[in-house]
Z-matrix of the N, CA and C atoms (Angstrom, degrees):
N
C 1 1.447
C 2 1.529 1 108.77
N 3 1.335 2 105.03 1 132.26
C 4 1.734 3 101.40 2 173.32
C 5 1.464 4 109.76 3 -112.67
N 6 1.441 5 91.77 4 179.95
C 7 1.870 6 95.75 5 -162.84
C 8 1.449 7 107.54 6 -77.83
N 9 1.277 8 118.68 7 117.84
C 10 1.741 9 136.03 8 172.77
C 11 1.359 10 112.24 9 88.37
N 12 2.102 11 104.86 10 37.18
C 13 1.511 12 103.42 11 150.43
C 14 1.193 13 122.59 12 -67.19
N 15 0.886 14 130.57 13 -31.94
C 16 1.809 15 154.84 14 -172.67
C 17 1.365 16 107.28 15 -54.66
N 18 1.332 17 125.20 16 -12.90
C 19 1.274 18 143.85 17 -154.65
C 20 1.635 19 127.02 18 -165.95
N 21 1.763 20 101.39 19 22.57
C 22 1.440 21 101.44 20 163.10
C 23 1.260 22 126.48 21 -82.21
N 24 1.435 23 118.41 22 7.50
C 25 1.389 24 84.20 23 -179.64
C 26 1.894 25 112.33 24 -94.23
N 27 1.767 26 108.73 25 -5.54
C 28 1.728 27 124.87 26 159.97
C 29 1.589 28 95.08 27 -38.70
N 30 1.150 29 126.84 28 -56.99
C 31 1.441 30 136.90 29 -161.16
C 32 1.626 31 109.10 30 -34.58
N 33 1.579 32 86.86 31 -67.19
C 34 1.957 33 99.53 32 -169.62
C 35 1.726 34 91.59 33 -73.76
N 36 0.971 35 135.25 34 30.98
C 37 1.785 36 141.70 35 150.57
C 38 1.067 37 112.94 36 -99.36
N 39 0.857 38 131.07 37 -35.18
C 40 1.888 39 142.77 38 -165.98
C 41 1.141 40 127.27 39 -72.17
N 42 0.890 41 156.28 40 174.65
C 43 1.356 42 163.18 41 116.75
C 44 1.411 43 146.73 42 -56.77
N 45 1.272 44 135.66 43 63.92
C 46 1.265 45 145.95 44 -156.14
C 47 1.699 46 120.06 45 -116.85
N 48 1.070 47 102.16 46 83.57
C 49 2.169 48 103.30 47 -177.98
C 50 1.669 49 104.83 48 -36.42
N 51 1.062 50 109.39 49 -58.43
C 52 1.138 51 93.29 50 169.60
C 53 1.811 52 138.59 51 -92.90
N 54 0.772 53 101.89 52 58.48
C 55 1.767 54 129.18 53 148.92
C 56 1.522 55 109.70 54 -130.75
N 57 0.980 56 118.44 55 -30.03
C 58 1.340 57 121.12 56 -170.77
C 59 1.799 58 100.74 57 -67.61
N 60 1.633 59 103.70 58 -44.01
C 61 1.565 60 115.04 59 -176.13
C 62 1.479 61 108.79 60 -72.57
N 63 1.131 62 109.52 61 -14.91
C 64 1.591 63 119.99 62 -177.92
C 65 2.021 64 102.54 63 -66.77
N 66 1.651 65 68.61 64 -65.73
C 67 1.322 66 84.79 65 -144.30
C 68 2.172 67 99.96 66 -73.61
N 69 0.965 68 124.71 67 41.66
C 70 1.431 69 133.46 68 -160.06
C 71 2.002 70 83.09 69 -151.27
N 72 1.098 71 135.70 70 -40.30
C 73 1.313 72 139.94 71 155.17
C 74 1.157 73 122.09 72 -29.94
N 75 1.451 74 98.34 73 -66.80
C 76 1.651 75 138.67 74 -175.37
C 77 1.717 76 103.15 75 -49.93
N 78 1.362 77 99.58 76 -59.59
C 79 1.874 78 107.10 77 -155.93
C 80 1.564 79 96.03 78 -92.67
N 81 1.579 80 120.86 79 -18.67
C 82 1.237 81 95.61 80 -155.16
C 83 1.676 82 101.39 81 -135.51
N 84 1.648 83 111.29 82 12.43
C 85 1.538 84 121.65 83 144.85
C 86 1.292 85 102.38 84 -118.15
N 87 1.365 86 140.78 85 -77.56
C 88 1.341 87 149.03 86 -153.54
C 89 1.229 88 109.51 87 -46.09
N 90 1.494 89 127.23 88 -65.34
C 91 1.233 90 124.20 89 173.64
C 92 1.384 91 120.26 90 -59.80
N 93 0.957 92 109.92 91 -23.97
C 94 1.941 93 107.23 92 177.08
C 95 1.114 94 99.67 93 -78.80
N 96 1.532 95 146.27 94 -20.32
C 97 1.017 96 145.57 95 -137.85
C 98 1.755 97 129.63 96 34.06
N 99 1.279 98 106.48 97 54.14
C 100 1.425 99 144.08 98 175.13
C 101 1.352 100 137.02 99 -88.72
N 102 1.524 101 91.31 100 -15.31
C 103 1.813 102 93.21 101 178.67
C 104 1.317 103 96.18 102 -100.72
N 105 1.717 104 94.27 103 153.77
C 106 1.013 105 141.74 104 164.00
C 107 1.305 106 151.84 105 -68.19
N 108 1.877 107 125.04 106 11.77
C 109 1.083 108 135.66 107 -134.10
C 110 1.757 109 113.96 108 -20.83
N 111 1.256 110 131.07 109 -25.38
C 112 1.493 111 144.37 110 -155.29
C 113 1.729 112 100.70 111 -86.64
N 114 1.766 113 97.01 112 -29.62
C 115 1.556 114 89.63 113 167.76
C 116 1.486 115 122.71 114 -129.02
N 117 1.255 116 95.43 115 32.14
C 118 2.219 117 95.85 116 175.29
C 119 1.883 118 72.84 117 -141.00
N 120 1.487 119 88.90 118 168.15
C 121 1.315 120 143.37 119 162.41
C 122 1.626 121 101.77 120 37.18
N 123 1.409 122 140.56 121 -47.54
C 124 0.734 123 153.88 122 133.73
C 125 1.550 124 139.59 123 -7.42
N 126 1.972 125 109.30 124 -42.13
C 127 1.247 126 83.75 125 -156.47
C 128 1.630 127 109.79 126 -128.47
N 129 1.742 128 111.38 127 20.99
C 130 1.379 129 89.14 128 134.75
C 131 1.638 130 125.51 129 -100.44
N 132 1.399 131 119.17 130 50.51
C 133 1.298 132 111.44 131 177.82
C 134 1.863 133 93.13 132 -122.71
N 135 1.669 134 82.52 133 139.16
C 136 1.861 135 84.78 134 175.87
C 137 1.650 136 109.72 135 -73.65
N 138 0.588 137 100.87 136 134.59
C 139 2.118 138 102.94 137 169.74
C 140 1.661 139 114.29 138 -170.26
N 141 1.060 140 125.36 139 166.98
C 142 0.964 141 153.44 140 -156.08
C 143 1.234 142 115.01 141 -134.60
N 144 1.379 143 105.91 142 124.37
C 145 1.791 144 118.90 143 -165.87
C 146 1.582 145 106.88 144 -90.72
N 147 1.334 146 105.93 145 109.85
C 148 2.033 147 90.44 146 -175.83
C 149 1.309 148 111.99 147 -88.66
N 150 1.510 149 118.45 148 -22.77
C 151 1.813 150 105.54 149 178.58
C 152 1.367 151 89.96 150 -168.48
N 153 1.272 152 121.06 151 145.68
C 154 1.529 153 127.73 152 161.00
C 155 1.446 154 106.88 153 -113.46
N 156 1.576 155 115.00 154 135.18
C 157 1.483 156 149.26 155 173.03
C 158 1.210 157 97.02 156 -73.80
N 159 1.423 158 130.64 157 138.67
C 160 1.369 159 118.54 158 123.55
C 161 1.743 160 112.92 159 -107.72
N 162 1.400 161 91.47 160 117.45
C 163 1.653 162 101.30 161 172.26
C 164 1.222 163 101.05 162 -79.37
N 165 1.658 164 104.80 163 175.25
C 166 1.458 165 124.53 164 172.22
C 167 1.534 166 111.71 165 -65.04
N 168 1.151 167 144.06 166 -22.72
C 169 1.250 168 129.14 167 169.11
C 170 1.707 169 115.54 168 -142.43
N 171 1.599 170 97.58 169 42.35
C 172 1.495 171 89.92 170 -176.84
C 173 1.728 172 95.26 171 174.10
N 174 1.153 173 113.03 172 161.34
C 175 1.500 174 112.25 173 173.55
C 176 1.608 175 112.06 174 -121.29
N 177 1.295 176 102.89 175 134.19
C 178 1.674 177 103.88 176 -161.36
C 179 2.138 178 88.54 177 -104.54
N 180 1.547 179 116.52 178 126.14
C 181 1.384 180 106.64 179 164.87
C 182 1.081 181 98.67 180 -128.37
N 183 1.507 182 104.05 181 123.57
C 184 1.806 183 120.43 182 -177.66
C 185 1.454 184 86.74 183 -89.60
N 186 1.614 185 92.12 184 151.16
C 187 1.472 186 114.59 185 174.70
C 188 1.444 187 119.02 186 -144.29
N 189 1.400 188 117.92 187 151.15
C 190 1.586 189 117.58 188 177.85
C 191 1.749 190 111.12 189 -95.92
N 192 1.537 191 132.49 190 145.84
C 193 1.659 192 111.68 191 169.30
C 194 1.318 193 93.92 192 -101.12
């Protein structure tokens, strides 16, 4: 259990930029299959790609930081 399960559903009432930035990510790269890993979340962090998967409905790329 984490702190203020007890009280998610206040959450989807609230106001939070970031869920909002999430979740506009989510519906309107991810699900289209539109993102880019090279330009979200990813790319000011240095790391190193050790192997990319392609699964059956998605591509998994493990990475080292």
């Amino acid at each position: 259990m984490h702190e203020g399960d007890t009280d998610i559903v206040k959450k989807y009432y609230s106001y939070d930029p970031d869920i909002n930035e999430n979740s506009d990510i989510f519906f309107h790269d991810i699900i289209p299959n539109k993102l880019d890993y090279k330009s979200i979340g990813l790319s000011t962090l240095k790391y190193s790609i050790l192997d990319i998967q392609n699964k059956k409905e998605y591509e998994l790329v493990r990475i080292v930081t």
